[in-house]
MARTORZA-205307 format. One record per residue (C-alpha): residue in three letters; z, y, x. Coordinates in steps of 0.5 Angstrom, whole numbers, plus 500, padded with zeros to 3 digits. Example, Ala and Ser with C-alpha at 12.3 -4.5 7.8 and 13.67 -1.06 7.14 Angstrom:
REM MARTORZA-205307
ALA516491525;SER514498527;
REM end
This chain:
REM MARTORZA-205307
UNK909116382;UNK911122379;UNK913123372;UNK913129368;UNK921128367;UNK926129372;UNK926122375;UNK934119376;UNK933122383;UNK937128381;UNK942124378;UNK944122384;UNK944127388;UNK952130386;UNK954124388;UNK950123395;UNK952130397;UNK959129396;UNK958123401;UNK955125405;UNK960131406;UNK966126406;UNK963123412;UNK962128415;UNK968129417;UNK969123420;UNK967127427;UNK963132431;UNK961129437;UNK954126440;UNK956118439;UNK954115431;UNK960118426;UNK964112423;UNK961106426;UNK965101427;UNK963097433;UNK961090429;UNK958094423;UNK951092421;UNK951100418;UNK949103425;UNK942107427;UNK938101428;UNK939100421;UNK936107420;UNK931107426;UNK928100424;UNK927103416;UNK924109420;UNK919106424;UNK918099421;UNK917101413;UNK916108412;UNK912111418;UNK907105417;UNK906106409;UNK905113410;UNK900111415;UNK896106412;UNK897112405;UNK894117409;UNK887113412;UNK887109405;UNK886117402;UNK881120407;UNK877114405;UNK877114398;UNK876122400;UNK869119403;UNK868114398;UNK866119393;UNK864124398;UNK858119399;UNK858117390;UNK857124389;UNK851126394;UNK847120392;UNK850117386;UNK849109385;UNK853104381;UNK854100388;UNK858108390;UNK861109384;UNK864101385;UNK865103392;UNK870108390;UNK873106385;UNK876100389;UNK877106394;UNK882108389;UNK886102387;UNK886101395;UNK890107396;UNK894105390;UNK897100395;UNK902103400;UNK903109395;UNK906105391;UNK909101397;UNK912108399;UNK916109391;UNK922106394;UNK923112398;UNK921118395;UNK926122400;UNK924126405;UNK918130407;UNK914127400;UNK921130396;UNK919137398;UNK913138391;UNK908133394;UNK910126390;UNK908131383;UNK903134386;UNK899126387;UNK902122382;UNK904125376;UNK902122369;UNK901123363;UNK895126366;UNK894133362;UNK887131359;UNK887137355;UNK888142360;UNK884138365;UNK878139360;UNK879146360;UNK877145368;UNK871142367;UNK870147361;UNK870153366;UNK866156370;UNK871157377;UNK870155384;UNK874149385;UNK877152392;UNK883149397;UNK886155394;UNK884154387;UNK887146387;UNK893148390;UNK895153384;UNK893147378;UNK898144375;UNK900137378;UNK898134371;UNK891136373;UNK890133379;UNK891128384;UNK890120383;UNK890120375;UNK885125375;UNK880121380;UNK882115376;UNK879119370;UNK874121373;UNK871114376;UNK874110372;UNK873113365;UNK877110359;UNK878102361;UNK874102367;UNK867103363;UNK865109365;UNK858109368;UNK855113375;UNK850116369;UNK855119365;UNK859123371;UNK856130370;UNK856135376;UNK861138373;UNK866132374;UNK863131381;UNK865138384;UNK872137380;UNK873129384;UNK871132390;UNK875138391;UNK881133388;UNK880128393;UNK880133398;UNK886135395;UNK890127396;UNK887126403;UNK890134404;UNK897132402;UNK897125405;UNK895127411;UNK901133411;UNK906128409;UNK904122414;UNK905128419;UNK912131417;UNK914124418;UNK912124425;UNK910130429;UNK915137429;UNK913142423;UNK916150422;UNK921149428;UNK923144424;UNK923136427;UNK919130425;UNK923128420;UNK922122423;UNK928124428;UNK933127423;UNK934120420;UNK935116426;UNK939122429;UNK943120423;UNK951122425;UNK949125431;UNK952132432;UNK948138429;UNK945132424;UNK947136418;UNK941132414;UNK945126415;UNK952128418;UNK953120420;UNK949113419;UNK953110412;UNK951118409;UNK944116411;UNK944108409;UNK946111402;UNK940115401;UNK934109402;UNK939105398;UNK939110393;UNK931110393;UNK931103392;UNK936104386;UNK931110383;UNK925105383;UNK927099380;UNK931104375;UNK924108374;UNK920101373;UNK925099368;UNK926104364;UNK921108366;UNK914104367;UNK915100362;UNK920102357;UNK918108355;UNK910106354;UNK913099350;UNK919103346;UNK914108343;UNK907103343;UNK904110345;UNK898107351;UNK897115353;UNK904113356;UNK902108360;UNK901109368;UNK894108370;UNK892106364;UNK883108365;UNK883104370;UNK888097368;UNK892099375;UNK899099371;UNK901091373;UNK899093380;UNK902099381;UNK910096378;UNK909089382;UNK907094389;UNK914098387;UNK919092387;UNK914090394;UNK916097396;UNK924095395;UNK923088398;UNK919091405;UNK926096405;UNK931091405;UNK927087410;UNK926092415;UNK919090416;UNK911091411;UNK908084408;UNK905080413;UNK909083419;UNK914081423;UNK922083423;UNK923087429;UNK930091427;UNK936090423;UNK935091416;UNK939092409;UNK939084410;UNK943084416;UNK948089412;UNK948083407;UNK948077411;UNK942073413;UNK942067409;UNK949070405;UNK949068398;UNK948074395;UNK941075401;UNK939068397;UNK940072389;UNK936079392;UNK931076394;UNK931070389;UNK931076384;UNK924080388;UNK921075387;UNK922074380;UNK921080378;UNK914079381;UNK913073376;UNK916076371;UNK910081372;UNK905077373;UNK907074366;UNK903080363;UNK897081360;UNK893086363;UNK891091361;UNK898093359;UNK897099355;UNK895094349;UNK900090352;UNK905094349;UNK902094343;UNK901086342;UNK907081339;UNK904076342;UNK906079350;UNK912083348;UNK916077350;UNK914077358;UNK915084358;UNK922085356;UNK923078361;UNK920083365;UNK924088365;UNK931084365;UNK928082372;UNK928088375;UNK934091371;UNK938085374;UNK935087381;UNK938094380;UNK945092377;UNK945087384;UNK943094387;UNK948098384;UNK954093385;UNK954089391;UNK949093396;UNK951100394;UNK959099396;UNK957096402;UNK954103403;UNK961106403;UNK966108407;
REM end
């Protein structure tokens, strides 16, 4: 997700960059900067996030959108109510890994492309403009849209309609060419995104192998491993904070429904529970389902230790708490009667962060 608002992201960069240019002087050579022999802050930690989490969610994100891509290129030349179905599911499908991937939004997606996918509140009123104008929808022409203006939430709108009513019948041409060239437009980014991780780019290497090379020499990304566990840290302390105070809190604190994301298509609950599952597949090193290959943040904590039993205790409260209320949220937000589960809610997941914040963080630093 990409909110219009700068995210907490920003506010922590000072303070990343002055860690990780406090250890970088820890040294120079090719062997792991800082590492102490019996630290659970080594390179495999960092390797098995690489390759255990994000690659694999950015893979899964990369086919889930060539496939919606498919599901509306099929909706929009025979159009059905069984294809309109079949897209929307496309939709919410690829919802999943995006946002099992928001605990890490670092990296290759950092450089535009979050926004250029997930931005909301979708900008209804300059997305009219589009279906109002005559222009060729060109690759060129998404590209220079604002981000409000496209991705998810603009095809969101234009299958789901308002609550998920909107009909196979009620999608003029217009709005057919506008989802097409906008679904092109997600696969087109995913795909880049996937491939920065994974393959060389512009001289450039996988990114990939810049954060497993962390404290390697030449490594200037990451001078050492602790500089590089501190950022996935960091992205785990800026979701739970975005779900919270974001997500949830400003769409609650003003009752305005238009500041609830995926509002059209009742998604909002989906979306904040796969971001905690997001946190929960960092710190176990592994996706849902699948089995633990590598050091993880739970090893830094302590397999079993009273503080691995209170994180995930914690996960999956925050969880229940979610699942407590109502769908659709965006009448939620307005009914007393489900004020209760959304602030248990939303002190679950800050719990989570301040946990986060003052016990795995230090553990971090050196």
């Amino acid at each position: 997700m990409k909110r219009m608002s700068l995210p907490l992201r920003l506010a922590f960069a000072p303070a990343l960059l002055s860690g990780a240019l406090f250890l970088g002087g820890c040294g120079d050579d090719a062997e792991p900067c800082c590492e102490s022999p019996d630290s659970k802050v080594n390179s495999e930690l960092i390797i098995t996030f690489a390759d255990q989490v994000v690659v694999p969610t950015y893979a899964k994100l990369a086919t889930r959108m060539t496939e919606l891509d498919a599901a509306c290129k099929a909706l929009a030349t025979a159009p059905s109510a069984e294809k309109l179905n079949a897209a929307k599911q496309a939709w919410q499908a690829a919802r999943v890994p995006w946002e099992q991937s928001e605990g890490f939004l670092f990296g290759p997606v950092a450089g535009g492309y979050d926004p250029a996918m997930d931005s909301w509140p979708l900008n209804l009123v300059d997305l009219q403009k589009v279906l109002n104008n005559g222009d060729v929808l060109t690759p060129e022409y998404m590209g220079n849209l604002e981000n409000s203006q496209k991705g998810f939430h603009t095809v969101e709108f234009l299958i789901f309609g308002d609550g998920g009513t909107k009909t196979v019948g009620q999608i003029t041409p217009r709005e057919f060419d506008y989802l097409l060239a906008t679904a092109t437009e997600l696969k087109r980014v995913a795909t880049v995104v996937h491939t920065l991780w994974i393959q060389p780019s512009d001289g450039n290497p996988p990114f990939r192998d810049t954060l497993a090379t962390a404290g390697k020499a030449g490594n200037t990304a990451y001078p050492s491993v602790h500089a590089a566990a501190q950022e996935i840290v960091t992205g785990i302390v800026e979701i739970l904070d975005e779900v919270a105070n974001g997500k949830i809190a400003v769409p609650f604190d003003s009752g305005d429904p238009n500041e609830v994301e995926s509002q059209f298509a009742y998604n909002s609950l989906s979306d904040f529970t796969n971001n905690i599952r997001s946190v929960e597949n960092v710190y176990l090193g592994h996706l849902q389902g699948e089995t633990k290959k590598g050091t993880s943040l739970q090893d830094v904590v302590g397999v079993g230790s009273a503080l691995d039993v209170k994180i995930r205790g914690q996960i999956a409260a925050s969880v229940t708490a979610l699942a407590a209320i109502p769908e659709p949220f965006r009448e939620s937000i307005n009914d007393a009667a489900s004020a209760d589960e959304i602030q248990t809610a939303q002190t679950a997941i800050r719990t989570l962060l301040e946990t986060f914040q003052g016990e795995v963080q230090p553990l971090l630093t050196k």
